[in-house]
C-alpha positions in Angstrom: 85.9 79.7 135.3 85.4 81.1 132.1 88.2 81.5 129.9 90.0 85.4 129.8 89.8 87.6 126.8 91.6 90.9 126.3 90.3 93.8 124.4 93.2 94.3 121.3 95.4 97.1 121.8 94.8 100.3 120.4 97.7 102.9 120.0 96.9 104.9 123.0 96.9 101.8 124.9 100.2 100.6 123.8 101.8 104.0 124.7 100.6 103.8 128.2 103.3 103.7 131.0 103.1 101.4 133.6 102.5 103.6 136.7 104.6 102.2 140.3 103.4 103.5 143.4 106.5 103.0 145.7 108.6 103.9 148.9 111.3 102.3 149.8 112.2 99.0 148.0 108.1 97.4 147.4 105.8 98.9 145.0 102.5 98.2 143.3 102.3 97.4 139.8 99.3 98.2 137.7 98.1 99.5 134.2 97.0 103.1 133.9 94.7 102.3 131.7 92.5 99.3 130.9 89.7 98.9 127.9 86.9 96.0 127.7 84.0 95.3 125.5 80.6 95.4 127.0 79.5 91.7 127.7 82.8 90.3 128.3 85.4 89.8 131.0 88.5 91.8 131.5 91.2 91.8 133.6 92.5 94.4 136.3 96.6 93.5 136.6 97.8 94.7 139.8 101.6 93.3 141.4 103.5 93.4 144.1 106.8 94.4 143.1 109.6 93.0 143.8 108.5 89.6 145.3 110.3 90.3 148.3 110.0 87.2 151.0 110.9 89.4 154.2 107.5 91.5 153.7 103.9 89.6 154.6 100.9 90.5 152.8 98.2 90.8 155.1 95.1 92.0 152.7 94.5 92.7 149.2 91.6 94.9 148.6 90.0 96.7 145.7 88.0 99.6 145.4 85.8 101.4 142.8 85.7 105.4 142.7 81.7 106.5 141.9 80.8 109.6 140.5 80.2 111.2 143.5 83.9 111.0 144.0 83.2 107.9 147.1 85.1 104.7 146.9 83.0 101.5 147.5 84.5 98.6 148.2 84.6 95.4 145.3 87.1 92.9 146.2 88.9 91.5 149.3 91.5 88.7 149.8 92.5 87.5 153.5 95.2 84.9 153.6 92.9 82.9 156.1 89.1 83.7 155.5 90.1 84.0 151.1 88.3 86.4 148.6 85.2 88.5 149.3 82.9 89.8 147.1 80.2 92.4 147.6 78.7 91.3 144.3 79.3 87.6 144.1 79.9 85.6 140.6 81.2 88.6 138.8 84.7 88.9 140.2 87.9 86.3 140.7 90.9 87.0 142.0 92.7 85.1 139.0 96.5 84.3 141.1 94.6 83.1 144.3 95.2 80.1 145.8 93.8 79.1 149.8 96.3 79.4 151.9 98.8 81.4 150.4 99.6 85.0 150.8 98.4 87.3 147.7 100.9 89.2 145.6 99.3 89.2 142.5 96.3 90.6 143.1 95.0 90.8 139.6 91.0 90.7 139.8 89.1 89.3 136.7 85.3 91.4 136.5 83.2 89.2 134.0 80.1 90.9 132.1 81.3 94.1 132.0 78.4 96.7 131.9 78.8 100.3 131.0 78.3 101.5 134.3 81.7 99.4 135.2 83.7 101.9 133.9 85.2 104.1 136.4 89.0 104.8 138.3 89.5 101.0 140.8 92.6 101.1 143.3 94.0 98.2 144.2 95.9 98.0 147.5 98.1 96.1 149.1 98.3 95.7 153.4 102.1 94.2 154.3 103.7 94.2 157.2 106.0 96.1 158.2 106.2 98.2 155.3 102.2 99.4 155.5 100.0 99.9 153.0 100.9 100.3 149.0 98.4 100.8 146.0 97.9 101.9 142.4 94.7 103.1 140.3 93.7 101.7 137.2 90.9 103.2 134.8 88.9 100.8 133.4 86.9 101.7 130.5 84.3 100.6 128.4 83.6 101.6 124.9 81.4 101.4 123.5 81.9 100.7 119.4 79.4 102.7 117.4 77.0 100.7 115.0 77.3 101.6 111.4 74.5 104.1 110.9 71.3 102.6 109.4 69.7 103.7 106.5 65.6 104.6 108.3 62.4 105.6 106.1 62.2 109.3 106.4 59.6 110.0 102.9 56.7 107.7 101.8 55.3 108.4 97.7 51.9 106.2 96.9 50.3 106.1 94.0 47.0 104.5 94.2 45.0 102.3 91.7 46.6 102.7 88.4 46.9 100.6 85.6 49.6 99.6 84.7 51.4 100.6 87.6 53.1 103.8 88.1 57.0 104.5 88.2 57.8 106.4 91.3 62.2 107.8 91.4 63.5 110.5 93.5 65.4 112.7 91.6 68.5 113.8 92.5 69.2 111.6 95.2 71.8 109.1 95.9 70.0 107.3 99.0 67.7 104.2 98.6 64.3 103.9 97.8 62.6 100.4 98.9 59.4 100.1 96.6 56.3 97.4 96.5 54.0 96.8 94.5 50.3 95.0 95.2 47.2 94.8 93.7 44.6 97.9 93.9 41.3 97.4 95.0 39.9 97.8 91.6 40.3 94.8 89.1 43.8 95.0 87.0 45.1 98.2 89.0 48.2 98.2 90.8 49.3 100.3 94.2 52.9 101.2 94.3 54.6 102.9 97.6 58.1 103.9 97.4 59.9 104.4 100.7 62.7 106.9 101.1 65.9 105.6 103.1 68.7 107.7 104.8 70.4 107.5 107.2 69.9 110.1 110.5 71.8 113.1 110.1 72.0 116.8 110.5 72.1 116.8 106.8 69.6 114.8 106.1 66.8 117.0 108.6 64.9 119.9 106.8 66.3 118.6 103.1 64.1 119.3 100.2 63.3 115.9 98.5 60.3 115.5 95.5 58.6 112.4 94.1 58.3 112.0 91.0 55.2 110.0 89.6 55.0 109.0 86.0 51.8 107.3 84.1 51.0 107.3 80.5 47.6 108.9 81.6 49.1 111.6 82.8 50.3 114.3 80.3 53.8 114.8 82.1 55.7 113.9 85.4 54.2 115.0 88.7 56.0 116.2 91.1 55.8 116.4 94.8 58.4 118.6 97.2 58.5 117.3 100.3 61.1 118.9 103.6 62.0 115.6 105.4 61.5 116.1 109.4 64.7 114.0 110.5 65.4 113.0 114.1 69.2 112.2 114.8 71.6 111.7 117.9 74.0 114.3 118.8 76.9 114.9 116.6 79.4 116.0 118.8 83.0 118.5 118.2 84.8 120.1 120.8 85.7 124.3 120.0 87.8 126.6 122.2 91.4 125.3 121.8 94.0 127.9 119.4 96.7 126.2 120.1 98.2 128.4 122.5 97.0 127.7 125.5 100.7 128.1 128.1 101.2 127.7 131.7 99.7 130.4 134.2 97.1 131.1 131.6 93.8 131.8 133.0 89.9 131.6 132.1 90.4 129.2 129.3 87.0 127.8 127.9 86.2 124.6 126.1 82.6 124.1 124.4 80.9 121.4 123.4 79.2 121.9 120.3 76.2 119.9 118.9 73.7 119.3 116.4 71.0 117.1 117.9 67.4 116.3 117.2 65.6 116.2 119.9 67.5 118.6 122.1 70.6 117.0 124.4 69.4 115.6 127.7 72.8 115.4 129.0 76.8 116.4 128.8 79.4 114.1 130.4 83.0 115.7 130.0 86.0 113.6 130.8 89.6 112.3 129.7 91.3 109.5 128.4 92.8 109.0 131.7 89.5 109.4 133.7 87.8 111.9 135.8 89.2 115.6 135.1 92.2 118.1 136.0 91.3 119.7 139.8 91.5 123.1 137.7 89.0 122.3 135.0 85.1 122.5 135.9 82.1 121.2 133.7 78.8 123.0 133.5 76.8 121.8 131.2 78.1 122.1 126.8 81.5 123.9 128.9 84.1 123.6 130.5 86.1 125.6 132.3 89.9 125.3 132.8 90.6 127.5 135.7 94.1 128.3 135.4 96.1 125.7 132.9 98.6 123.4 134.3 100.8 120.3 133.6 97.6 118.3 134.3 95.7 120.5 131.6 98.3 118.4 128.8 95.2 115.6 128.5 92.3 114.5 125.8 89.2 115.8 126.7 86.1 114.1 125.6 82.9 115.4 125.5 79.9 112.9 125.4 76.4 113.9 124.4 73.6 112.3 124.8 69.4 112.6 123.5 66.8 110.5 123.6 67.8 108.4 120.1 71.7 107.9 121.2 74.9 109.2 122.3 77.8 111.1 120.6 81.0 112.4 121.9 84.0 113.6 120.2 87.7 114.4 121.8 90.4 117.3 121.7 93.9 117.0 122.9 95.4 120.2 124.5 99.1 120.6 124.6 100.3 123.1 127.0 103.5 125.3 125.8 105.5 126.8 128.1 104.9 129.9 130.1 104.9 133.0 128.1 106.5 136.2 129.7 104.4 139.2 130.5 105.2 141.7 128.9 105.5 144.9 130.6 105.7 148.3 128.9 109.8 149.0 129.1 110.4 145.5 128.1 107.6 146.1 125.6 109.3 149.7 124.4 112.3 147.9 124.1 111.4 145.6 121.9 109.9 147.6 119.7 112.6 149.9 119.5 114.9 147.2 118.0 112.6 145.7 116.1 112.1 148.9 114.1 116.1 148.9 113.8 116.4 145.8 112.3 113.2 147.0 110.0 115.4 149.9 108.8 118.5 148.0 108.5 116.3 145.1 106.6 115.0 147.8 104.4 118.2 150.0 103.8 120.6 147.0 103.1 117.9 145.5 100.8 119.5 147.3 97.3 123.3 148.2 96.9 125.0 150.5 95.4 124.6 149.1 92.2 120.5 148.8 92.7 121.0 145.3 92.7 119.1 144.0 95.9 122.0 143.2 98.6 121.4 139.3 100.4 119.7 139.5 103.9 122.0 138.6 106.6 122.4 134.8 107.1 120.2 133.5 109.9 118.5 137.1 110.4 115.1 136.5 111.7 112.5 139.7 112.2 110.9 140.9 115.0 108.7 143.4 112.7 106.6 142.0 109.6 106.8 145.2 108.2 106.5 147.0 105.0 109.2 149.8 104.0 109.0 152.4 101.9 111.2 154.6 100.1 110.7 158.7 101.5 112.6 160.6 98.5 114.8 163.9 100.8 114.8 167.1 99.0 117.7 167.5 96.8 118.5 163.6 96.6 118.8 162.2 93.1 117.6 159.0 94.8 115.2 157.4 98.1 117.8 157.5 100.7 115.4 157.4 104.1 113.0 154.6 104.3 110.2 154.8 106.6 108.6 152.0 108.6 105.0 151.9 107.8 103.5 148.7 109.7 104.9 145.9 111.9 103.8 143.6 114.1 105.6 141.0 116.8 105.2 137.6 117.5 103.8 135.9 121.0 107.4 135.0 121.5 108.9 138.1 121.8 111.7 137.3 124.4 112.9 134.6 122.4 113.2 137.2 119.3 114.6 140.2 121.4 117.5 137.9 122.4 118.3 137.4 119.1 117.9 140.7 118.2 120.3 142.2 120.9 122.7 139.4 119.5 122.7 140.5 116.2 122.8 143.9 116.8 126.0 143.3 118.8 127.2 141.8 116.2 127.0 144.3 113.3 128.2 147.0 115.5 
């Protein structure tokens, strides 16, 4: 049995809650989440908690949720026929011993392959308390490689003698050059190859050679537009940060710059498949009405024919906003042009030195006053509203509005 490693906790891990799927006074134990590396063997923790003698465990069994949304069975463990395995070699039960009821059912999958990641249940049959079980997402990330640096130009300069100097102005990235012997006698060839690494920026960028030879009577120089394939570069748009509870339509899109053309989108979350309300089709997704269960990470992965990209957005959902209809709407414009005017009139004294605001006043109106000169007045005594606006969270405002208000009268 080959020894156990575990994938080193990254901060989302740590923060995951241990999820307990109970009734009564027995419950199943199990990790939300669970990372390995491709080629090594992880762990699937799954409990029985408490360790109650009066309850018998009759079967452990595991199963693994496909794409299609099916469950397919992985793991079995009978106290008197032991562990079966559809796919032999690969799996362990790691607390099993013959004989002996099961209630650690932790299973141990060895070689993990991308196509191992999905949602696994593990479930418990006792009697007489039933059936208990918990999911566990497994993942498995995949750690980009540090880009490359590729040839993307080629400069030659044939038979010369001595041999010519090839540079590429301008540039930061690294040329690879060799020299050999031309075909001629005492004449040199010298090739200089241009390397980059794949990018957006890097495709349809304007590069020149330049050749220099004391035969020639200056530099020559040779423009070239490099022709750059690259693998998607992934963000996610969509999200204003004010996406509430009840709202409805709400689009995320998955933006890329790809060369060749995407072949496919996967959407997802940290916490596996998606919300009931959200729907993929194809570069979007569509969040039907956003819930509790829209407060998530979405990822987007991307893939072409030269790799994959993804890139992920957390949405946090604020609380429901309150419709406003057109009395309460009236209303609060009504006193939010009050407290404009009484902003604007209390602003200078008698003195014509301005006057403090009001401690703790906070406007409903970001409006601009000005001063309307009556006739016989030696001085502006009526100030007129010219603009305002109000803010998304106007009942929160009108309350303190109508407070204040009270309070000055």
């Amino acid at each position: 049995f080959k020894e156990l490693t575990s994938f080193p906790p990254s901060p989302v891990s740590l923060l995951l809650i241990i999820r307990m799927d109970r009734t009564g006074t027995v419950g199943v134990l199990a990790p939300a989440q669970v990372r390995g590396r491709l080629g090594d063997t992880v762990e699937l923790s799954c409990k029985l908690q408490p360790l109650e003698h009066e309850v018998r465990v009759t079967q452990v069994t595991w199963t693994r949720r496909n794409a299609a949304g099916d469950d397919l069975n992985v793991a079995g463990f009978h106290p008197t026929q032991g562990p079966s395995f559809p796919e032999p070699g690969r799996l362990e039960f790691v607390a099993a011993r013959p004989g002996e009821e099961l209630r650690d059912g932790s299973l141990a999958l060895r070689e993990l392959s991308a196509e191992d990641e999905a949602n696994y249940t593990c479930r418990f049959a006792m009697f007489p308390e039933g059936s208990r079980s918990a999911r566990t997402w497994l993942r498995v990330p995949l750690r980009p490689l540090s880009p490359e640096p590729v040839p993307v130009a080629c400069c030659v300069s044939s038979e010369g003698r001595p041999p010519a100097k090839i540079s590429w102005p301008h540039l930061d990235e690294k040329a690879n050059e060799s020299q050999v012997p031309g075909h001629l006698p005492g004449t040199f060839t010298v090739t200089s190859l241009l390397t980059l690494i794949p990018s957006s920026q890097a495709d349809g960028k304007i590069v020149t050679c330049r050749v220099e030879h004391e035969s020639l009577e200056g530099p020559v120089l040779l423009p070239l537009t490099l022709d750059v394939p690259y693998p998607p570069e992934v963000s996610i748009s969509g999200y204003d940060d004010n996406w509430y509870l009840g709202r409805s339509e709400a689009t995320l899109s998955c933006d890329v710059r790809s060369k060749p053309e995407p072949t496919g989108y996967d959407w997802s979350t940290t916490s596996g498949s998606l919300p009931p309300s959200a729907v993929a089709q194809n570069s979007q997704l569509l969040i039907q009405t956003v819930d509790k269960s829209i407060n998530t990470t979405f990822i987007c992965r991307v893939t072409n024919a030269l790799g994959t990209g993804q890139a992920e957005l957390t949405i946090q959902v604020r609380g429901e906003d309150l419709p406003l209809n057109p009395q309460y709407l009236q209303k609060i414009l009504l006193i939010g042009t009050l407290m404009t005017f009484y902003k604007c009139l209390g602003s200078r004294g008698s003195s014509g030195h301005p006057n403090p605001s009001p401690k703790g006043l906070m406007l409903v109106t970001e409006g601009l006053c000005t001063a309307v000169p009556l006739p016989g007045s030696p001085s502006p005594r009526l100030l007129l509203v010219k603009s305002f606006g109000f803010m998304r969270r106007a009942a929160e405002e009108l309350r303190f509005a109508e407070h204040f208000l009270h309070a000055e009268q």
